[in-house]
N, C-alpha and C positions, 0 to 999 in steps of 0.2 A: 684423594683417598677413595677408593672403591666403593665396598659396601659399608664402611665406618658411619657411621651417625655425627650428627653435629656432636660435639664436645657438651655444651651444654642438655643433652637429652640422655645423657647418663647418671646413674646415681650413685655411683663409687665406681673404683679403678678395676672392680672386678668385674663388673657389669661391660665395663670396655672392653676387657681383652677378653671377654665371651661373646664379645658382640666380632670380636678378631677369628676365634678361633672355635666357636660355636659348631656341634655335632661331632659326628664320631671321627671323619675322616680326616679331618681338616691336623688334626693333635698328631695322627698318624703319618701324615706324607711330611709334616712338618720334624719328626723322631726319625724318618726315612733317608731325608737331606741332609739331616745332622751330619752323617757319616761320608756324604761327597755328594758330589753332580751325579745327576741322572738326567738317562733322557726317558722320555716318557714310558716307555714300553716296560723299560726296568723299574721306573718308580712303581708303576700298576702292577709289577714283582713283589713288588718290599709292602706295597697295602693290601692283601690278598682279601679278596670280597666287593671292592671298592668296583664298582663301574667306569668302563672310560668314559660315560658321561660327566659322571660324577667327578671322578678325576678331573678331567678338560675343567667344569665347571669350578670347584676347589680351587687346583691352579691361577687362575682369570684371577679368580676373588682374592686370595694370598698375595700376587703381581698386582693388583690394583693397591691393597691395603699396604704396599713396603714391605711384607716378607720375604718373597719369593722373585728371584732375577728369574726368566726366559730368555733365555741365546738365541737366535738362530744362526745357524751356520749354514752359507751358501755355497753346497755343494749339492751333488746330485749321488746319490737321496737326498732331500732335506735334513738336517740333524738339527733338533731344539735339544737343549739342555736345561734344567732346573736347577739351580742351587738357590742359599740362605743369602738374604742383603744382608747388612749387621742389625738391621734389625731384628731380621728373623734370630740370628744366634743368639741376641739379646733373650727373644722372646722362649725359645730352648731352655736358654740358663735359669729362666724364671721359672720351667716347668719342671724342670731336673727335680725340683723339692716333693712335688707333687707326684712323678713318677718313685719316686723313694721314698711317698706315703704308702701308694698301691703294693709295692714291692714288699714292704715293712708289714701293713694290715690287712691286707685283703689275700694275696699271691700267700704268704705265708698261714692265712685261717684257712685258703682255699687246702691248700696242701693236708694242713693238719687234719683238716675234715675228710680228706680221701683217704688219709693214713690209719684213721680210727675207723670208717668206714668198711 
């Protein structure tokens, strides 16, 4: 496993999968793949802000940690492709509640606030 920590240096289950999907980007390219395989160029499409270092680096770390498969395909150009292992989609389905908190309290006061504004 990649950047995971030993099992026992966490202190609940959420502490782990922050330590999986920890900062902004990572939630991002991981809601990106939900929807199919990308190769690089287009994923750095679907995270708008995101640097291709940062991306490259994301990447590595999500493929070390069991989310994230990298293809290569030997042809000329090169083509990598990204998609979700099931773990990853596991770890989506976990997040879906959490995106349809933001959506439900925050997306919906943001709104309100501009409306009254």
């Amino acid at each position: 496993m990649g950047t995971v920590r030993r099992p026992g240096s966490y202190t609940c289950g959420i502490d782990a999968a922050m330590d999986v999907i920890g900062g902004k980007w990572k939630v991002l390219i991981l809601w990106a793949l939900n929807e199919r395989t990308l190769r690089f160029g287009e994923l750095r499409r679907q995270v708008p802000g995101v640097t291709e270092k940062v991306l490259a680096s994301h990447l590595r770390e999500l493929e070390g940690d069991g989310i994230v498969h990298r293809e290569e395909h030997a042809e000329v150009p090169p083509r990598v492709e990204y998609s979700l292992t099931p773990r990853g989609v596991a770890l989506n389905d976990a997040l879906e509640p959490l995106g349809a908190w933001g959506r439900e309290n925050v997306l919906r006061d943001t709104a309100a606030g501009a409306a009254s504004g």
